[in-house]
C-alpha positions in Angstrom: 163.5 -87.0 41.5 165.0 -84.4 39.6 166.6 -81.4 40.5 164.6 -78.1 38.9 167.4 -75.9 37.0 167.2 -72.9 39.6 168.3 -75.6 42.4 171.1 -76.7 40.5 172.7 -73.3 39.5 172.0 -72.5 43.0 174.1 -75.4 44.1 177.0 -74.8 41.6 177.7 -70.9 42.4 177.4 -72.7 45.8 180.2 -74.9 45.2 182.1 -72.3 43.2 181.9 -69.8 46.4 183.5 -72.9 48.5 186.0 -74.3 46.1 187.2 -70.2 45.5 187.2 -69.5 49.8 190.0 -70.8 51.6 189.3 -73.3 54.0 190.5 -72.8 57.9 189.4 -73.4 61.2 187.7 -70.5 61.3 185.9 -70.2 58.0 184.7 -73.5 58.3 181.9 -73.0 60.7 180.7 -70.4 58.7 180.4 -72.2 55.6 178.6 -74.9 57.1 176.0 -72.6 57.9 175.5 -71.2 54.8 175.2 -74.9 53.4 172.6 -75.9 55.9 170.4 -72.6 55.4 170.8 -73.2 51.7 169.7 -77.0 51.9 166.8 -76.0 54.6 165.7 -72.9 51.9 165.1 -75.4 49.5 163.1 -77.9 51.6 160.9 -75.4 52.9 159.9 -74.3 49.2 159.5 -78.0 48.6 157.1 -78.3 51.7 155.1 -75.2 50.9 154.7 -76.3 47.4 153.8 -80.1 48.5 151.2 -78.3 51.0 149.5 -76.3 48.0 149.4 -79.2 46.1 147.9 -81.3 48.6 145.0 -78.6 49.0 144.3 -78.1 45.5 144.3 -82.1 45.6 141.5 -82.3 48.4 139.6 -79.2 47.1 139.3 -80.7 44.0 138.0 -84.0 45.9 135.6 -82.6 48.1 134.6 -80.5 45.2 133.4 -84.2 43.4 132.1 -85.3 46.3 129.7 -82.4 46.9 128.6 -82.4 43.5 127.9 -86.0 43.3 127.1 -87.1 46.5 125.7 -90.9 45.6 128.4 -91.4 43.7 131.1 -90.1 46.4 129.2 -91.8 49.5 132.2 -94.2 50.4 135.5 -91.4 49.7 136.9 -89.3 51.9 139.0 -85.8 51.4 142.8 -87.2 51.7 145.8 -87.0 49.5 145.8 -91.0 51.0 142.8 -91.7 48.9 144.1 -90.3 46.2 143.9 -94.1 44.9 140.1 -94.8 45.7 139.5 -92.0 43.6 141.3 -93.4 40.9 140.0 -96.6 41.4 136.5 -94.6 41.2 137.7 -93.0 37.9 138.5 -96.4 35.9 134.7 -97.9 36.9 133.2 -94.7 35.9 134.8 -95.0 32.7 134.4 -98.3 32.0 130.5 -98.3 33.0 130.2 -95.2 30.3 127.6 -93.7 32.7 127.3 -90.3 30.4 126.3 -93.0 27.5 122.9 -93.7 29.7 122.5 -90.2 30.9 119.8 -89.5 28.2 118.1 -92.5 28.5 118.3 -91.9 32.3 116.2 -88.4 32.2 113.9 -90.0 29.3 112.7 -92.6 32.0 113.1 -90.3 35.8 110.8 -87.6 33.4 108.4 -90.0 32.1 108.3 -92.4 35.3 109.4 -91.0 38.5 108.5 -86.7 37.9 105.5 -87.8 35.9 104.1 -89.8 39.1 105.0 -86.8 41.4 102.6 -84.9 39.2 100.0 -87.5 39.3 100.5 -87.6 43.2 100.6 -84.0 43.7 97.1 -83.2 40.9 95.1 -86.1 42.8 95.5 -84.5 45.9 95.0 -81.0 44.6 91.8 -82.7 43.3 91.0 -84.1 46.5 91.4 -80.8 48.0 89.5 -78.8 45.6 86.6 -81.7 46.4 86.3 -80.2 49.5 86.1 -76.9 48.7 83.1 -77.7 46.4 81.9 -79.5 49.2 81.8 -76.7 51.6 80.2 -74.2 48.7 77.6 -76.5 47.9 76.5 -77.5 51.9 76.4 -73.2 52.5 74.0 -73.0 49.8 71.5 -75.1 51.8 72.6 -73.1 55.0 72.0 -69.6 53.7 68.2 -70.7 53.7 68.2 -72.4 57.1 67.6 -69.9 60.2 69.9 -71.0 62.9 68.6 -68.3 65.3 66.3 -65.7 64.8 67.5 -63.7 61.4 70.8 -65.4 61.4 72.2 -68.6 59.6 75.3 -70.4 59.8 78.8 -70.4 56.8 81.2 -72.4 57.0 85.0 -71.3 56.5 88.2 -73.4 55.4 91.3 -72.3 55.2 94.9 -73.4 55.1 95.9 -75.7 57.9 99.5 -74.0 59.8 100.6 -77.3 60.5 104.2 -77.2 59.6 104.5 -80.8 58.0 101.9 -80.4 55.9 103.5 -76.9 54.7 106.7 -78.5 54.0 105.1 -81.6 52.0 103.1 -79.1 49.7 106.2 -76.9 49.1 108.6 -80.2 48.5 106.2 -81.0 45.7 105.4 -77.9 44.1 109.9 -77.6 43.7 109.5 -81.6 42.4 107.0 -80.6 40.2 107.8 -76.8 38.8 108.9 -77.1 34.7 108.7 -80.8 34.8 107.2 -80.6 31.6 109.5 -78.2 29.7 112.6 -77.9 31.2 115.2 -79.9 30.4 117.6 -79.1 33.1 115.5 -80.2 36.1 116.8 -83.3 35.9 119.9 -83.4 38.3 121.4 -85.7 40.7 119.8 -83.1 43.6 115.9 -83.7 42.3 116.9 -87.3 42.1 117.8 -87.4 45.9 115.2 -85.1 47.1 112.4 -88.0 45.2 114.4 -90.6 46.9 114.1 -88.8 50.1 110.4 -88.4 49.5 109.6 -92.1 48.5 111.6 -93.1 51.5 109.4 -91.7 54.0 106.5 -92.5 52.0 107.9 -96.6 52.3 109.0 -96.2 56.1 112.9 -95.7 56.8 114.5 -98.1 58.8 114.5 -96.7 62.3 111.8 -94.6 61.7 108.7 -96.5 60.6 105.9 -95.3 62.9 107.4 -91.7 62.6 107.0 -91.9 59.0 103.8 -94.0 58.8 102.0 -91.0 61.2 103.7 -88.6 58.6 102.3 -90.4 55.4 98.9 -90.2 57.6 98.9 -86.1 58.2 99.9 -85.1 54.8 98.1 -87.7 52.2 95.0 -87.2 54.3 93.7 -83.6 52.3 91.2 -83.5 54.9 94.2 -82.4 57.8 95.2 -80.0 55.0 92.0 -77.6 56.3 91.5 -75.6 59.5 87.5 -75.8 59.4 85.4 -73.2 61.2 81.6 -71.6 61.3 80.4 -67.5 60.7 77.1 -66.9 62.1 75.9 -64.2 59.6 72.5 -61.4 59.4 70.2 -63.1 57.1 69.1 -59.7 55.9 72.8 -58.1 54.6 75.2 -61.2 55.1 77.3 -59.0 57.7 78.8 -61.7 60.6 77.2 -61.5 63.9 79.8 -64.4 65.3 83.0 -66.7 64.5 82.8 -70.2 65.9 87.3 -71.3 65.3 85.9 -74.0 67.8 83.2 -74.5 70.6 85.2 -73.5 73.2 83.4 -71.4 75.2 79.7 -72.2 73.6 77.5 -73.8 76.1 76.1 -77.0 75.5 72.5 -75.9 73.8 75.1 -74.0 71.5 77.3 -76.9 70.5 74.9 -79.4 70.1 72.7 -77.2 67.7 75.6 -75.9 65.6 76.7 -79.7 65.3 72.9 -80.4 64.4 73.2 -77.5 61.6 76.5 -79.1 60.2 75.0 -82.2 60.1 72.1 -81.7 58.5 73.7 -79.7 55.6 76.2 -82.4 54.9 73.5 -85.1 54.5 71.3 -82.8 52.2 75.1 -82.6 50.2 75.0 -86.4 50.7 71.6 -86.5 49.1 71.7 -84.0 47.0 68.7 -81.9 48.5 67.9 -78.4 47.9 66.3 -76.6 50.9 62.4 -77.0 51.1 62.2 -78.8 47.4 60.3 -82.2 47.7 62.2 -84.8 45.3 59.8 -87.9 45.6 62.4 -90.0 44.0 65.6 -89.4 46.1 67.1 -91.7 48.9 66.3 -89.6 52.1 66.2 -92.1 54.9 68.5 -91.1 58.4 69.0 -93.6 61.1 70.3 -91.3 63.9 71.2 -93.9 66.9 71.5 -93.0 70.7 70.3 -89.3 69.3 69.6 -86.7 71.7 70.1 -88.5 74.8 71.9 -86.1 76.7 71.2 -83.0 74.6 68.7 -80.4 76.1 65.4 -80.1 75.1 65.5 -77.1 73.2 68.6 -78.4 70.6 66.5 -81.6 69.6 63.6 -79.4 68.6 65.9 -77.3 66.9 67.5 -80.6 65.0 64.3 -82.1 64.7 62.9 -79.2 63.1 65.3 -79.0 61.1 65.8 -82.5 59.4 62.4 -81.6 58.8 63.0 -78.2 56.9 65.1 -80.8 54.6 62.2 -83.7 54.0 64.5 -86.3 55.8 62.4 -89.4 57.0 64.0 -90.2 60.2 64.6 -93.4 62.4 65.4 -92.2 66.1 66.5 -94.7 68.1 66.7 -92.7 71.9 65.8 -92.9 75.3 62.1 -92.9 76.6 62.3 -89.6 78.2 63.0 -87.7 74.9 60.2 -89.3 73.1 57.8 -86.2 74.2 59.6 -84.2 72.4 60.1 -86.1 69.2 56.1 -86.9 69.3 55.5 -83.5 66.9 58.0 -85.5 64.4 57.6 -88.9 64.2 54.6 -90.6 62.7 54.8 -94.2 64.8 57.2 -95.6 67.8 58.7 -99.1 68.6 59.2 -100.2 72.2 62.1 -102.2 72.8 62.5 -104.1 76.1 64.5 -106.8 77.1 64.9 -107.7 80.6 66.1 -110.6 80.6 68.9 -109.9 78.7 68.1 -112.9 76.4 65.1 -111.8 74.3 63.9 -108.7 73.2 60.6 -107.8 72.8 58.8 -104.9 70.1 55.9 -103.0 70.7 54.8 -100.7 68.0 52.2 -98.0 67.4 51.2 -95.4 65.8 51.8 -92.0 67.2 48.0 -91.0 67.6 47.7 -94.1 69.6 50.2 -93.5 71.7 49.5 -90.1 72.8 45.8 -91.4 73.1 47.2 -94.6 75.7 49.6 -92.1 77.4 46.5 -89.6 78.2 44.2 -92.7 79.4 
């Protein structure tokens, strides 16, 4: 390597200041010192200035690296590697990736983002379902006393669950200017898609974490914290919030179950509260009903399922059929001792109540 010009007029004045000083045993000493500082002056700028370079080197490295991480997966910081980046360099430019770079947003903006719209508008869909749902089963509550001067609304709101927060929010970044802005399309919306379609598949090592995931967040229904207002008939003002039915005692459960219940299948039949529609589907088979409710709820659900002209099949234990009598128009016995046959008595309720006195 060649010597810079400063080094070598610093040698030659030093060899001028030698040559000119008279050589002894005591002058000696001192002028090898002077040469040895000298030499050591020069190495140490050579070692600082190696140093710098090597750190601008591995800046510039990392800096690659960081800004395309896919690419830079297998190299690491050195001045070693300083040929596996090279080596990078020539198959970069001979694949000609910035050749295929428009092509490559044309097809991750028409494919890929456009699916992550699709994905994200059905399940906003889905979602908004519900909330139609819920506005369409309070109409037929309003009209439906579920104690005296009081009826029942229910509520949904935003589930706090922090997966599902974190889904929605990863979709709405996927999805904001997908369809105007050009510059969306980097290597870091690439990654965070492959990320997402990675759990969505199952990543190695973490299948069942990720299929329980896919579960909570796809299912719109977990995307709802669902809960009940009791409110005054007369001016709408709440006279109780039911989060759950903690606390409630049974009687209060059971009939705020039988009110939800009833509302969803008028939604299910499309009923409107009191309004006989001859030609709609209205047939219920409720099985194992009322067995262990009190005596008081089934009225109240029978009553009820009446209010909304449902025809009923009850399938329930003998000691509840006194108080289903007021509602039913005939009843089936069904025995079978044996544990072979069965055998099916039926009658019509006027009958039976005309045996069961006799």
């Amino acid at each position: 390597e060649e010597l810079s010009k400063e080094t070598e007029d610093a040698l030659q004045n030093l060899k001028t200041q030698l040559i000119s000083t008279a050589l002894n045993l005591n002058t000696i000493t001192r002028a090898q010192t002077t040469v040895r500082e000298h030499i050591q002056s020069e190495i140490d700028k050579y070692v600082k200035k190696k140093q710098h370079l090597s750190q601008s080197i591995m800046a510039l490295q990392n800096s690659f690296i960081n800004r395309f991480p896919v690419i830079g997966k297998e190299l690491y910081t050195s001045v070693e590697s300083c040929e596996e980046f090279h080596a990078k360099l020539y198959e970069l430019q001979k694949d000609n990736l910035p050749k295929w770079e428009k092509k490559f947003k044309a097809l991750f903006k028409e494919k890929t983002i456009q699916n992550i719209v699709m994905l994200q508008s059905l399940l906003d869909e889905y979602a908004n379902e519900i909330k139609i749902k819920i506005e369409t089963i309070n109409k037929s509550l309003t009209d439906i006393e579920y104690s005296e001067g009081t009826f029942i609304e229910l509520v949904a709101t935003n589930a706090k669950h922090a997966e599902i927060k974190d889904f929605k929010q990863t979709l709405k970044q996927l999805t904001t200017g997908a369809v105007d802005e050009n510059n969306i399309y980097d290597e870091q919306k690439f990654l965070q898609i492959k990320e997402l379609i990675g759990r969505f598949n199952g990543r190695a090592g973490h299948v069942d974490v990720d299929k329980r995931w896919r579960k909570t967040v796809t299912d719109v229904r977990n995307w709802f914290e669902f809960s009940a207002i009791e409110k005054y008939m007369s001016d709408g003002s709440t006279k109780e919030y039911y989060e759950d039915s903690g606390g409630k005692s049974g009687g209060q459960k059971e009939k705020l179950a039988y009110t939800v219940l009833a509302s969803s299948l008028a939604y299910q039949f499309g009923l409107e509260y009191e309004k006989i529609q001859s030609r709609s589907f209205r047939f219920v088979m409720i099985d194992e009903a009322f067995g262990r409710g009190s005596d008081e709820s089934t009225r109240y659900a029978l009553h009820l399922f009446e209010k909304l002209k449902l025809q009923l099949l009850v399938i329930t234990p003998k000691q509840k059929i006194n108080v289903i009598e007021p509602y039913v128009k005939s009843i089936h016995f069904v025995a079978n001792p044996s544990g072979m046959d069965s055998s099916l008595i039926s009658m019509e309720i006027e009958e039976y109540i005309k045996n069961k006195k006799s």
